[in-house]
ROMI-949314 format. One record per residue: residue number from 1; residue in one letter; y, x, z of N, C-alpha, C, O, CB in turn. Coordinates in Angstrom, 2 decimals. Atoms other than C-alpha are relative to their C-alpha. Glycine has a CB too. Layout:
REM ROMI-949314
+------+------+---------+---------+---------+---------+---------+---------+---------+---------+---------+---------+---------+---------+---------+---------+---------+
! resi ! resn !    n_c2 !    n_c1 !    n_c3 !   ca_c2 !   ca_c1 !   ca_c3 !    c_c2 !    c_c1 !    c_c3 !    o_c2 !    o_c1 !    o_c3 !   cb_c2 !   cb_c1 !   cb_c3 !
+------+------+---------+---------+---------+---------+---------+---------+---------+---------+---------+---------+---------+---------+---------+---------+---------+
!  NUM !    A !       Y !       X !       Z !       Y !       X !       Z !       Y !       X !       Z !       Y !       X !       Z !       Y !       X !       Z !
...
+------+------+---------+---------+---------+---------+---------+---------+---------+---------+---------+---------+---------+---------+---------+---------+---------+
END
This chain:
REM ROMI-949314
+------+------+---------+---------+---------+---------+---------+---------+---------+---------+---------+---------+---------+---------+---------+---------+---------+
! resi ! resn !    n_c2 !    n_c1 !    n_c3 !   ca_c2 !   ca_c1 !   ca_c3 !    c_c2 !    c_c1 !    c_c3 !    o_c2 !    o_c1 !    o_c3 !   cb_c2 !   cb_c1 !   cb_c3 !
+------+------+---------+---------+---------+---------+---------+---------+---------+---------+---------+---------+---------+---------+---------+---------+---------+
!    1 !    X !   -0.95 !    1.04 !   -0.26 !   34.98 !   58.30 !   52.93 !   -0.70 !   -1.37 !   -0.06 !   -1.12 !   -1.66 !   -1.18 !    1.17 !    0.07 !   -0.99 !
!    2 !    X !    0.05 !    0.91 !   -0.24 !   34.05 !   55.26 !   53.95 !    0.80 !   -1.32 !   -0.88 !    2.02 !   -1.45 !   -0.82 !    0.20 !    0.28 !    1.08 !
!    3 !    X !   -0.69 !    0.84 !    0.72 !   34.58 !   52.09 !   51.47 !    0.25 !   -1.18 !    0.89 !   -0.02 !   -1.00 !    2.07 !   -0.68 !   -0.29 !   -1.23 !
!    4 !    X !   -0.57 !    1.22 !   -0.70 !   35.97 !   48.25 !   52.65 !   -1.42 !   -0.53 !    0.37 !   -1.87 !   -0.81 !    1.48 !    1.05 !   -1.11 !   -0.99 !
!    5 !    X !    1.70 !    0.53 !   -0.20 !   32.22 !   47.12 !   51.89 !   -0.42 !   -0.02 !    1.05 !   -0.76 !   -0.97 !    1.75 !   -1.05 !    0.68 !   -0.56 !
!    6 !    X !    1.22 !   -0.21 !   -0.87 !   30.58 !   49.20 !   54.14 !    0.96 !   -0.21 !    1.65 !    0.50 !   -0.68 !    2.70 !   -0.89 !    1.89 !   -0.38 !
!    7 !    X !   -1.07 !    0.18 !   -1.19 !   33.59 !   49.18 !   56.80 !    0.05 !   -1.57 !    0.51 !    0.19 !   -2.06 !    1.63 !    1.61 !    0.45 !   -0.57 !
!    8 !    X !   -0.29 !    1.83 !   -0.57 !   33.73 !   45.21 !   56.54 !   -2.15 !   -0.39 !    0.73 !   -2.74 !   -0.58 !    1.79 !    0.68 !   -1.66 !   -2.44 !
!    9 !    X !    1.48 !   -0.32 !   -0.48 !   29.98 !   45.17 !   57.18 !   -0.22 !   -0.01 !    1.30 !   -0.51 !   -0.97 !    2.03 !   -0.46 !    1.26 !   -0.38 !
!   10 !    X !   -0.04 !   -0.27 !   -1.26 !   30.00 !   46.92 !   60.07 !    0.72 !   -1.22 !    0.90 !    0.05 !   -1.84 !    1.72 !    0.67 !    1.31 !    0.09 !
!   11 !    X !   -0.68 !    0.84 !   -0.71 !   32.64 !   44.62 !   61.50 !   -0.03 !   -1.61 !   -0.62 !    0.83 !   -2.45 !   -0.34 !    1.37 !    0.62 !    0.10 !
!   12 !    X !    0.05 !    1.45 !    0.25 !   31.41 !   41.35 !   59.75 !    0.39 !   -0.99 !    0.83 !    0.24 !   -1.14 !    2.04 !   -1.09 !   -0.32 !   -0.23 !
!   13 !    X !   -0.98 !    1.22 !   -0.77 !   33.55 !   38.15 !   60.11 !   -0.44 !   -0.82 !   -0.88 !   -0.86 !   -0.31 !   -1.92 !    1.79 !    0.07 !    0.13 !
!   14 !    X !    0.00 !    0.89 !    1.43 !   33.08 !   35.24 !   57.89 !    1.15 !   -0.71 !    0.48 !    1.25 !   -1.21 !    1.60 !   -1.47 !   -1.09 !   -0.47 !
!   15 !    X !   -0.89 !    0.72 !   -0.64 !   36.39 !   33.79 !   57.68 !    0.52 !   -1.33 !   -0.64 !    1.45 !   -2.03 !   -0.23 !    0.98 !    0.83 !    0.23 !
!   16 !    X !    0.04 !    1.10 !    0.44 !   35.86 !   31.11 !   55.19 !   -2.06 !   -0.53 !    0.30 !   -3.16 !   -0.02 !    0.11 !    0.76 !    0.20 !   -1.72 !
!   17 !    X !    1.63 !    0.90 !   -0.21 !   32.59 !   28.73 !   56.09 !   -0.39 !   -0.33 !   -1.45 !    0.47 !   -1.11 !   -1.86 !    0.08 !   -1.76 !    1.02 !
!   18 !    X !    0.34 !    0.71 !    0.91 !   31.21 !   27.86 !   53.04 !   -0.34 !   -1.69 !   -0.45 !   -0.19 !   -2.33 !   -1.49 !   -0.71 !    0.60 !   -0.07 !
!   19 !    X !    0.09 !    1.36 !   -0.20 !   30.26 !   24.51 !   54.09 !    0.97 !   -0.87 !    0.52 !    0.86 !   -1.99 !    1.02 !   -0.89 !   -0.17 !    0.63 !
!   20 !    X !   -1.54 !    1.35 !   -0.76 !   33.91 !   23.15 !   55.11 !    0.24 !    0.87 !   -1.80 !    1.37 !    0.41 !   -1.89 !    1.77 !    0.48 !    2.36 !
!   21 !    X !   -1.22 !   -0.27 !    1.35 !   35.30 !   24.61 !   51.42 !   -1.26 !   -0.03 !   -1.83 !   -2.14 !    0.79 !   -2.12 !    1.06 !    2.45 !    0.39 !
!   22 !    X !    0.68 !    0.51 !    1.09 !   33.65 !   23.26 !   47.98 !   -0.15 !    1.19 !   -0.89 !   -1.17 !    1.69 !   -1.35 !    0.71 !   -1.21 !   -0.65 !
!   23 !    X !   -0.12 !   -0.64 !    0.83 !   35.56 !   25.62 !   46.04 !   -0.31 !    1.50 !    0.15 !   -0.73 !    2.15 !   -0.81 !    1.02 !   -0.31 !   -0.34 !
!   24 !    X !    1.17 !   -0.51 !   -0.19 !   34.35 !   28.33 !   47.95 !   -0.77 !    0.69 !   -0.38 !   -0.74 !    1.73 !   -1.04 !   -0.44 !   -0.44 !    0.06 !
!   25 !    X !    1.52 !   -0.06 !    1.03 !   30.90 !   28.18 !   47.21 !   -0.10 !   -0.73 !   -1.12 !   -1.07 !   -1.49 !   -1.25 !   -1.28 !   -0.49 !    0.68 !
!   26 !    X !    0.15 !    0.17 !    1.21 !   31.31 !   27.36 !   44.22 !    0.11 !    1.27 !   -0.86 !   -0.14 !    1.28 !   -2.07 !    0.83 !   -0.94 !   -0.32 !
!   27 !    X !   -0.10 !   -0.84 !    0.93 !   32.04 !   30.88 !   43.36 !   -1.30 !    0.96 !    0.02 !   -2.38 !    0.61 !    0.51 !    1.29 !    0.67 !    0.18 !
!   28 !    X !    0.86 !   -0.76 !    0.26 !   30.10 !   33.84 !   42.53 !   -0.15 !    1.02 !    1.53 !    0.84 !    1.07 !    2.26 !    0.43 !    0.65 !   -1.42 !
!   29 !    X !    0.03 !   -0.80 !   -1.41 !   28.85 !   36.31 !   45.81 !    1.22 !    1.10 !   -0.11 !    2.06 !    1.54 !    0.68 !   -1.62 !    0.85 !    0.27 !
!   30 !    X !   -0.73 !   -1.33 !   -0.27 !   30.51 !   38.93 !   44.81 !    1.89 !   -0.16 !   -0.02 !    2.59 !    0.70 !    0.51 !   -0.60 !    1.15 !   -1.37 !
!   31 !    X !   -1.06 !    0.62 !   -0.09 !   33.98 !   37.08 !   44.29 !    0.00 !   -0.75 !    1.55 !    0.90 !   -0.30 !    2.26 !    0.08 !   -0.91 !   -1.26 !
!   32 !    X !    0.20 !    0.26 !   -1.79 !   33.09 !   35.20 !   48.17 !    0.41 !    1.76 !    0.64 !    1.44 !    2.13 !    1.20 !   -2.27 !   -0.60 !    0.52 !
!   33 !    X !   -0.12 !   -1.57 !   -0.58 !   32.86 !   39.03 !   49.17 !    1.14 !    0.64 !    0.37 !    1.57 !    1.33 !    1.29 !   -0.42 !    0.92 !   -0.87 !
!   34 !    X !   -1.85 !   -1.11 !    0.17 !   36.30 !   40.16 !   48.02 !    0.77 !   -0.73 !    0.20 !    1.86 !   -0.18 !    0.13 !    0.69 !    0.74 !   -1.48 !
!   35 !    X !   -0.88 !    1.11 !   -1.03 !   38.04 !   37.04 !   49.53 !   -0.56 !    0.68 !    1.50 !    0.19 !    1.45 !    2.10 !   -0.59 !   -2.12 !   -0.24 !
!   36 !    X !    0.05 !   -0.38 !   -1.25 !   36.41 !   37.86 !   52.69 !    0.67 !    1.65 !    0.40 !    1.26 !    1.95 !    1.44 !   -1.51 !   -0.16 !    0.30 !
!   37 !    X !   -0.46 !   -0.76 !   -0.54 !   37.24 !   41.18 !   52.44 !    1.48 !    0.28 !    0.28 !    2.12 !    0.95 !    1.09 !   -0.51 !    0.68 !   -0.42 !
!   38 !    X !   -1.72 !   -0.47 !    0.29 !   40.70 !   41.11 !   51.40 !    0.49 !   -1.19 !    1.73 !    1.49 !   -0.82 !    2.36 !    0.97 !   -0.92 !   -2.42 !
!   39 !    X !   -0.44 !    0.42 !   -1.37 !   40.98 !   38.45 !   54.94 !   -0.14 !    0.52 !    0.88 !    0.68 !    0.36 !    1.78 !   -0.29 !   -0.86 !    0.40 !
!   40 !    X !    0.35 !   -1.04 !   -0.62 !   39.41 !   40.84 !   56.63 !    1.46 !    1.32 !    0.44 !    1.89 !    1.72 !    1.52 !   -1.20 !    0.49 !   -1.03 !
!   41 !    X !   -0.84 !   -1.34 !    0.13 !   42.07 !   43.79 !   55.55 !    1.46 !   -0.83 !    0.61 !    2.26 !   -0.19 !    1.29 !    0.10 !    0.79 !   -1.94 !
!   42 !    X !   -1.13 !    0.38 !   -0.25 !   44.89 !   41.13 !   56.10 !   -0.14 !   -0.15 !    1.84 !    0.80 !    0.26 !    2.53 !    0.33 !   -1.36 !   -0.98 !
!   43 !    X !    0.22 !   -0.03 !   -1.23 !   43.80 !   40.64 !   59.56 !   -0.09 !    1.12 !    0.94 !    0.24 !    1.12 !    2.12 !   -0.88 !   -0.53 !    0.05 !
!   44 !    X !   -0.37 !   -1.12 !   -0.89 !   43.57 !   43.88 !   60.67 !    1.43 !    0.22 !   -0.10 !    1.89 !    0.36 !    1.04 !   -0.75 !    1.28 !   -0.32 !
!   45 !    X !   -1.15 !   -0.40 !    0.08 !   47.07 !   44.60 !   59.56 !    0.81 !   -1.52 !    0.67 !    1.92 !   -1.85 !    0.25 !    0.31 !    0.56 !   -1.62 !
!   46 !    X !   -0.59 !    1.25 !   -0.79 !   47.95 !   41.25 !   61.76 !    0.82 !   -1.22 !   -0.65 !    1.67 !   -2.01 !   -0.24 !    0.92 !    0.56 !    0.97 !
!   47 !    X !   -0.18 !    1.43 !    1.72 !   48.50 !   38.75 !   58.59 !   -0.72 !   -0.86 !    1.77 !   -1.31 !   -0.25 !    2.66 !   -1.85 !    0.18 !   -2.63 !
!   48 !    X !    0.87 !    0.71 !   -0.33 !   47.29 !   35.61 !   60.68 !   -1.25 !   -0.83 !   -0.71 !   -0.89 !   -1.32 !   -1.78 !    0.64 !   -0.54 !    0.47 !
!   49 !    X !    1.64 !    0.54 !    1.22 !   43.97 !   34.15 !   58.85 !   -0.84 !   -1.49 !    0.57 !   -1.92 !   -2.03 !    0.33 !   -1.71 !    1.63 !    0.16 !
!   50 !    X !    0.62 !    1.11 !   -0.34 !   43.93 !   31.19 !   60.81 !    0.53 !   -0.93 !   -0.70 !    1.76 !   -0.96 !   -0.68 !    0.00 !   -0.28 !    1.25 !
!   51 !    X !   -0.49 !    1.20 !    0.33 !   44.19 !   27.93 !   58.88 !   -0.83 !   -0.45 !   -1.02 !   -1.71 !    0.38 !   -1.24 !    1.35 !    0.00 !   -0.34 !
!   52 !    X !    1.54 !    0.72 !    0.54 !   41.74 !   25.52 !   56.44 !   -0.55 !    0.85 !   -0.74 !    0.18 !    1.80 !   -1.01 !    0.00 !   -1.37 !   -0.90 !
!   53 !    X !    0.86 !   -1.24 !    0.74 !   39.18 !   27.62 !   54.47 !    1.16 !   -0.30 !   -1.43 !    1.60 !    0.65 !   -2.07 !   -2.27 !   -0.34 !   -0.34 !
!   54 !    X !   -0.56 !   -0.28 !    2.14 !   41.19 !   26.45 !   50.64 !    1.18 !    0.99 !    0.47 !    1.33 !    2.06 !   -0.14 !    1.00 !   -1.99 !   -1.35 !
!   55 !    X !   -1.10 !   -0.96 !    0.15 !   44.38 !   28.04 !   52.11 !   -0.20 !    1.46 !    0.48 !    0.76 !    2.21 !    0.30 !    1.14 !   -0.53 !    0.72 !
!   56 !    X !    0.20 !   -1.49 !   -0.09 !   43.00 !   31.46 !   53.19 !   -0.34 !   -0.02 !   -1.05 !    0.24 !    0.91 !   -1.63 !   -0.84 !    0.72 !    0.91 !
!   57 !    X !    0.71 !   -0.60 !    1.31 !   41.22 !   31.44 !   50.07 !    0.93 !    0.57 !   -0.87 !    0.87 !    1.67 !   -1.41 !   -0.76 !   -1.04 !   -0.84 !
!   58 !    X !   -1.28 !    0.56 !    0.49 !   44.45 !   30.44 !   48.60 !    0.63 !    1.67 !   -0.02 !    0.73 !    2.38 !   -1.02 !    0.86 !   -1.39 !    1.20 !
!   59 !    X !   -0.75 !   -0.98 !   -0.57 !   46.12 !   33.37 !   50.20 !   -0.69 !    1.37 !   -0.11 !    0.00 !    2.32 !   -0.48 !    0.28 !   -0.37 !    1.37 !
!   60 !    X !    0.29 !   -1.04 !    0.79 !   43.51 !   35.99 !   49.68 !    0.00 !    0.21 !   -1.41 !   -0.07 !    1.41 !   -1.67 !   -0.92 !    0.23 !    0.27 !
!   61 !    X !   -0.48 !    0.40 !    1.10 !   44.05 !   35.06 !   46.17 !    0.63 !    0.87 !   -0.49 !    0.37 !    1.92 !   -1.08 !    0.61 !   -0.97 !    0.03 !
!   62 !    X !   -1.09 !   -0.63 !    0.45 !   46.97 !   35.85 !   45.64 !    0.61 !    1.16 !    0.56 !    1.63 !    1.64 !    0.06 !    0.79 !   -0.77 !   -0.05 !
!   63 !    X !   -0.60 !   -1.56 !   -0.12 !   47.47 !   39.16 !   47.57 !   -1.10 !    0.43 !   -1.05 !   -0.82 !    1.48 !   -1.62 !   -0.05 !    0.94 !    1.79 !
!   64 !    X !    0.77 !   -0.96 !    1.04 !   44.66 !   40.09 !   45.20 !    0.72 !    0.22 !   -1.86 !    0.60 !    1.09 !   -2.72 !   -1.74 !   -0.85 !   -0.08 !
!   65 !    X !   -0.35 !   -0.35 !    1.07 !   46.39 !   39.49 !   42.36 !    1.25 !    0.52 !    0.16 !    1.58 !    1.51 !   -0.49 !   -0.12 !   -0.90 !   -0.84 !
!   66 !    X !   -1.14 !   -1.32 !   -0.27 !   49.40 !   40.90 !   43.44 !   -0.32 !    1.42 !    0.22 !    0.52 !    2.25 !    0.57 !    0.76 !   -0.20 !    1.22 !
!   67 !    X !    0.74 !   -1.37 !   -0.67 !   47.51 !   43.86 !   44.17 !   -0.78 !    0.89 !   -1.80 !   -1.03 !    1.94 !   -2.40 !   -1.80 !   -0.77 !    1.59 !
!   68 !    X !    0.80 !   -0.22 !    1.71 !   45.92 !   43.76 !   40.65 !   -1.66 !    0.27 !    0.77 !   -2.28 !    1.15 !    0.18 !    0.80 !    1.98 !   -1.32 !
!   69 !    X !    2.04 !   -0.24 !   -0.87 !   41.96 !   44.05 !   42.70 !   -0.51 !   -1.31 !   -0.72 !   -0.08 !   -2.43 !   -0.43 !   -0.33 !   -0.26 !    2.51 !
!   70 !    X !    0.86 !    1.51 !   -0.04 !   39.49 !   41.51 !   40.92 !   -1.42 !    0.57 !    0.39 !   -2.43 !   -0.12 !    0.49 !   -0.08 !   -1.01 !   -1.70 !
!   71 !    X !    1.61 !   -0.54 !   -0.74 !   36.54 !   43.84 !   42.23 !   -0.06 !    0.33 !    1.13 !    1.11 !    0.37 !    1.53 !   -0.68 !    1.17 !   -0.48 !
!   72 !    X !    0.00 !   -0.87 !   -1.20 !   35.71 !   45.35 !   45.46 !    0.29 !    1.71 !   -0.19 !    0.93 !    2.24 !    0.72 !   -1.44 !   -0.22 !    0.63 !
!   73 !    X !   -0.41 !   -1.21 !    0.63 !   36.14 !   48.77 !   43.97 !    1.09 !    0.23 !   -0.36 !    1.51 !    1.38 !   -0.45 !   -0.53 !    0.25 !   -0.89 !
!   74 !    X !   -1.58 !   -0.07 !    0.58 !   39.57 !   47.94 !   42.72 !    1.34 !    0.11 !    1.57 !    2.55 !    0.30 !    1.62 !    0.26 !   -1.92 !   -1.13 !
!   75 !    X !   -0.62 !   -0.76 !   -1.30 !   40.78 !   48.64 !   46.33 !    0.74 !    1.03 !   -0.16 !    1.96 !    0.97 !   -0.30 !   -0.91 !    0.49 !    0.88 !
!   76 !    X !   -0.14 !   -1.16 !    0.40 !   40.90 !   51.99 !   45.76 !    1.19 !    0.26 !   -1.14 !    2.00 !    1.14 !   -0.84 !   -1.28 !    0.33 !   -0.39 !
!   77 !    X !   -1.44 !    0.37 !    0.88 !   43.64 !   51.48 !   42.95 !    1.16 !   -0.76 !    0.27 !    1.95 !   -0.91 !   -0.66 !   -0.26 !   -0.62 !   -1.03 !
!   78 !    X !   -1.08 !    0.31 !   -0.22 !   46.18 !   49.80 !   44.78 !    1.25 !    0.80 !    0.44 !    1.39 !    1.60 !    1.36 !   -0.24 !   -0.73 !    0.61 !
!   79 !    X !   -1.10 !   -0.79 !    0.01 !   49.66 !   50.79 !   44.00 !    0.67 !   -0.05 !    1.00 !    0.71 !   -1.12 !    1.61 !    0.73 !   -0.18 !   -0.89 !
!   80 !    X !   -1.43 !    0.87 !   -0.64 !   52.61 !   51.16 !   46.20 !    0.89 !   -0.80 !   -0.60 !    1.10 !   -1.15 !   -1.76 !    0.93 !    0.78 !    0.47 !
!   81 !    X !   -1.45 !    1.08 !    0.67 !   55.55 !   49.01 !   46.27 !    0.47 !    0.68 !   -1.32 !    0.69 !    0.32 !   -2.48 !    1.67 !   -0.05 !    1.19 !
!   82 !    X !   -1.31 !   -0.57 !    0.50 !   57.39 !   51.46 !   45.21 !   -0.19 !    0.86 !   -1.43 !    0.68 !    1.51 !   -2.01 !    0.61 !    1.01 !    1.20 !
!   83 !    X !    0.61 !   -0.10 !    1.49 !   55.20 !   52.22 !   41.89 !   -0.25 !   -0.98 !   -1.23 !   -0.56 !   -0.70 !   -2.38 !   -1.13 !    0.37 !    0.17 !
!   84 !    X !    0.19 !    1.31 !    0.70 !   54.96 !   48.86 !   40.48 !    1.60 !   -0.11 !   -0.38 !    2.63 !   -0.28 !    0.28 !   -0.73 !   -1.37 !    1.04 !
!   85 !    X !   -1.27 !    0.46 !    0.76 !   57.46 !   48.49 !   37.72 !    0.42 !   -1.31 !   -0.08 !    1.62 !   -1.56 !   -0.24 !   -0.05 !    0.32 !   -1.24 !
!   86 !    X !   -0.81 !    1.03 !   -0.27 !   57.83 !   45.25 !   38.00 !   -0.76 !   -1.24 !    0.43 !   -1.90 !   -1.27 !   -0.04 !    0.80 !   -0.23 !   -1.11 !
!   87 !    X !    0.38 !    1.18 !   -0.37 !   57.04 !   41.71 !   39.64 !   -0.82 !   -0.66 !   -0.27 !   -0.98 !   -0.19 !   -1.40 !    0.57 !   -0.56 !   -0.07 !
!   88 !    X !    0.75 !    0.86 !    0.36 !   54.63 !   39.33 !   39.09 !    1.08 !   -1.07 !   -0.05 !    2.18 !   -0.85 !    0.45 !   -1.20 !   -0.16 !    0.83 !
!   89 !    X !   -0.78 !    0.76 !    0.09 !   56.14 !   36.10 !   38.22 !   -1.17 !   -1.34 !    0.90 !   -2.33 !   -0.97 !    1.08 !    0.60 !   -0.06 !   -1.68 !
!   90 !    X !    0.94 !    0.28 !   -0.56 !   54.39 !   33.11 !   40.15 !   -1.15 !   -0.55 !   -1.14 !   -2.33 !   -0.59 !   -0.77 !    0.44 !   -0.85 !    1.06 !
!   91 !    X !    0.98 !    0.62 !    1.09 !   52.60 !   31.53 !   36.62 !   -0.63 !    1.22 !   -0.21 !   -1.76 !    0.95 !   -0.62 !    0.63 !   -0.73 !   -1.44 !
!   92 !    X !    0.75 !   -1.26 !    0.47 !   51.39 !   35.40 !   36.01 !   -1.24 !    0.53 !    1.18 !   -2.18 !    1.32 !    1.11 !    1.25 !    1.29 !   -0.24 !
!   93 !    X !    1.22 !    0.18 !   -1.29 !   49.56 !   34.70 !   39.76 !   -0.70 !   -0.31 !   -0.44 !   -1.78 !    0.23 !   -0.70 !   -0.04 !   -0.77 !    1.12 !
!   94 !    X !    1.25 !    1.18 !    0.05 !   48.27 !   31.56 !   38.89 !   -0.65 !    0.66 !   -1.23 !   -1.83 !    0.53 !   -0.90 !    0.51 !   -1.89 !   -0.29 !
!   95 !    X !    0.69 !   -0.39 !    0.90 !   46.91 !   33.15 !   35.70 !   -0.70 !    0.67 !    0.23 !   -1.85 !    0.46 !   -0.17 !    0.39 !    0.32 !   -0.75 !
!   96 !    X !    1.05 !   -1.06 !   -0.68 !   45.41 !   35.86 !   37.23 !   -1.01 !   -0.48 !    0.85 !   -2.21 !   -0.35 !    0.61 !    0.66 !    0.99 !    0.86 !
!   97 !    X !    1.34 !    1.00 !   -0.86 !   43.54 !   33.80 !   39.96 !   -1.02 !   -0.71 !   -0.88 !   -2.25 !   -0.75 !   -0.81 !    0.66 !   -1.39 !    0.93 !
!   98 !    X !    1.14 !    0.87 !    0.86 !   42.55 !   31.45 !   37.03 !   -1.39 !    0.80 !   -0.99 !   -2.53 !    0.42 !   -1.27 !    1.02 !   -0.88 !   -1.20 !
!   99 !    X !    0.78 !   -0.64 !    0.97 !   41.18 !   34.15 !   34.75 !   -0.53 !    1.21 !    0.78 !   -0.78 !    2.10 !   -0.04 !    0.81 !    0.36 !   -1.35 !
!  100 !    X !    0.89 !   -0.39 !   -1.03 !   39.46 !   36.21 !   38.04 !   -0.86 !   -0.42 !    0.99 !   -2.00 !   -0.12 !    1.32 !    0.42 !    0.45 !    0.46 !
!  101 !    X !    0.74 !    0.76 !   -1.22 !   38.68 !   34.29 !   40.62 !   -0.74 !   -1.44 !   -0.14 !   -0.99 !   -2.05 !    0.90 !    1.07 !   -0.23 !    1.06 !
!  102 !    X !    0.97 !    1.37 !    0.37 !   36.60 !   30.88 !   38.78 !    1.32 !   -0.87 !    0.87 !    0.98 !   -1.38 !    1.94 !   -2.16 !   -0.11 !    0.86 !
!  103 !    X !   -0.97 !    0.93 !   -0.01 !   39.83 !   28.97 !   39.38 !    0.43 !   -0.62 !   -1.20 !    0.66 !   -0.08 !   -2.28 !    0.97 !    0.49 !    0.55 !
!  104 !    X !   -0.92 !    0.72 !    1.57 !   41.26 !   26.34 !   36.93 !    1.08 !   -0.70 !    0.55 !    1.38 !   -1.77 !    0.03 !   -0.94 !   -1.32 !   -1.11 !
!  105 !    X !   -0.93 !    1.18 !   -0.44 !   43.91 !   24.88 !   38.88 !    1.64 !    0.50 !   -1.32 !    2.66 !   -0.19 !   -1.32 !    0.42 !    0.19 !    2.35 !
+------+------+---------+---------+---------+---------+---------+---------+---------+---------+---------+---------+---------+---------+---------+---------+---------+
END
């Protein structure tokens, strides 16, 4: 079976520039990675992914933490809807972004 890695790979996109978004590159590769990939996955499933690099970032973000994924490996563990006891709230986002993704907002 084929992972996102090696699947995004193959079909490499970069869909944030590093040099239009500060925050960005400011992070770690392997956190860049799993933003791209997770725009990647939203794009095939016809999410649109066009608009400034902070708000895709923005937006892969937070399907990741809705998703509970702060690795590339954590793919593989996403629940259904219809298994998740209950909601995220939006401060339990922003917490999650802050304390995964080198965010402090």
């Amino acid at each position: 079976m084929k992972t996102i890695n090696s699947f995004y790979s193959m079909n490499r996109k970069n869909y944030i520039d590093e040099s239009k978004s500060k925050t960005f590159a400011s992070k770690t590769s392997e956190v860049k990675e799993l933003i791209q990939n997770t725009l990647f996955i939203l794009d095939t499933f016809g999410i649109p992914v066009v608009n400034t690099p902070r708000r895709l970032e923005r937006m892969a973000m937070a399907f990741l933490a809705v998703a509970s994924v702060n690795t590339s490996s954590g793919f593989s563990n996403i629940m259904d809807a219809g298994e998740v006891k209950s909601a995220l709230k939006t401060r339990d986002i922003i917490h999650y972004i802050n304390t995964h993704f080198q965010e402090n907002s």
